[in-house]
C-alpha positions in Angstrom: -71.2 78.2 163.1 -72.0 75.2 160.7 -73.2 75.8 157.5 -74.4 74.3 154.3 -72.0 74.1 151.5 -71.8 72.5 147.7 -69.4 69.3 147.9 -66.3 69.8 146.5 -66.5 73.6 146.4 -63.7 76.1 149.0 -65.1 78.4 150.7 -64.1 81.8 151.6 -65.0 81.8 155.1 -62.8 83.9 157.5 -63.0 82.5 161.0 -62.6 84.6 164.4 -59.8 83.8 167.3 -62.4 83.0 169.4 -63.6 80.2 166.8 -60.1 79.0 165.8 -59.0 78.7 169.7 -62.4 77.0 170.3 -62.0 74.3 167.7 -58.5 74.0 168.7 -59.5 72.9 172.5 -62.2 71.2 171.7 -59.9 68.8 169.5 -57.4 68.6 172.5 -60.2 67.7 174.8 -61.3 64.7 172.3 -57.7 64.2 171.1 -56.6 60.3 171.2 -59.9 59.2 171.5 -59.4 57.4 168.1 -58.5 57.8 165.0 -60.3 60.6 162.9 -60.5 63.2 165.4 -59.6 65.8 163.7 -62.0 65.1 160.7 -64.9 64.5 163.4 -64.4 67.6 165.6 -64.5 69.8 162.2 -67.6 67.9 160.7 -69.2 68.5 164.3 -68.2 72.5 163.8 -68.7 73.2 160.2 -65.2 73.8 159.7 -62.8 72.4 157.0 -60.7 69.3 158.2 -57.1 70.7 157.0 -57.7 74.5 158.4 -58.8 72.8 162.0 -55.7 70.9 161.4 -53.3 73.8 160.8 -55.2 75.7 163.5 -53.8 73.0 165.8 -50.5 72.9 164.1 -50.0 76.6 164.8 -51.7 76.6 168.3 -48.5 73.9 169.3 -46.0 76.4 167.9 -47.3 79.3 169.9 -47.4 77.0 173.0 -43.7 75.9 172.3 -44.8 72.4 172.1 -43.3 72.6 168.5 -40.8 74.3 166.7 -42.0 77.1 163.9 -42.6 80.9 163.8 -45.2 82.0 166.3 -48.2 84.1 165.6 -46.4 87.0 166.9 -43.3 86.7 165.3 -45.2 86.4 162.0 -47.4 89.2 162.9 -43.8 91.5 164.0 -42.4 90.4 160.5 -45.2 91.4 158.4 -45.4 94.9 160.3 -41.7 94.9 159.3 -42.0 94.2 156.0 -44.8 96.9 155.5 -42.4 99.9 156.8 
């Protein structure tokens, strides 16, 4: 999964449910080791810092750890929308 990249330039990169729920337990299984986790788990996968981090942040709605719209209730409102 990593890959080289310019510094400072986005990428484009579209990442599978398979990768995205990967990253998000490997965080958990590192989580409160110490501080920079997040950044060091996404270095260690090639991944961007903030999209690991809102990977997580949506992974704890969906598990009702948090409160927000779920995956699926954004997924039934877009379908929604579209009629």
């Amino acid at each position: 999964m990593p890959h080289e990249l310019s510094p400072g330039k986005p990428t484009t990169r579209r990442y599978s449910e398979a990768e995205k729920e990967r990253a998000v337990r490997q965080l958990r299984r590192e989580l409160g080791a110490d501080h920079g986790t997040i950044k060091r788990v996404a270095e260690q996968l090639g991944i961007g810092t903030e999209s690991l981090r809102a990977w997580v942040r949506q992974a704890e709605i969906d598990d009702g750890v948090k409160a927000g719209l779920s995956s699926e209730d954004a997924e039934r409102m877009k379908r929604l929308e579209q009629e």
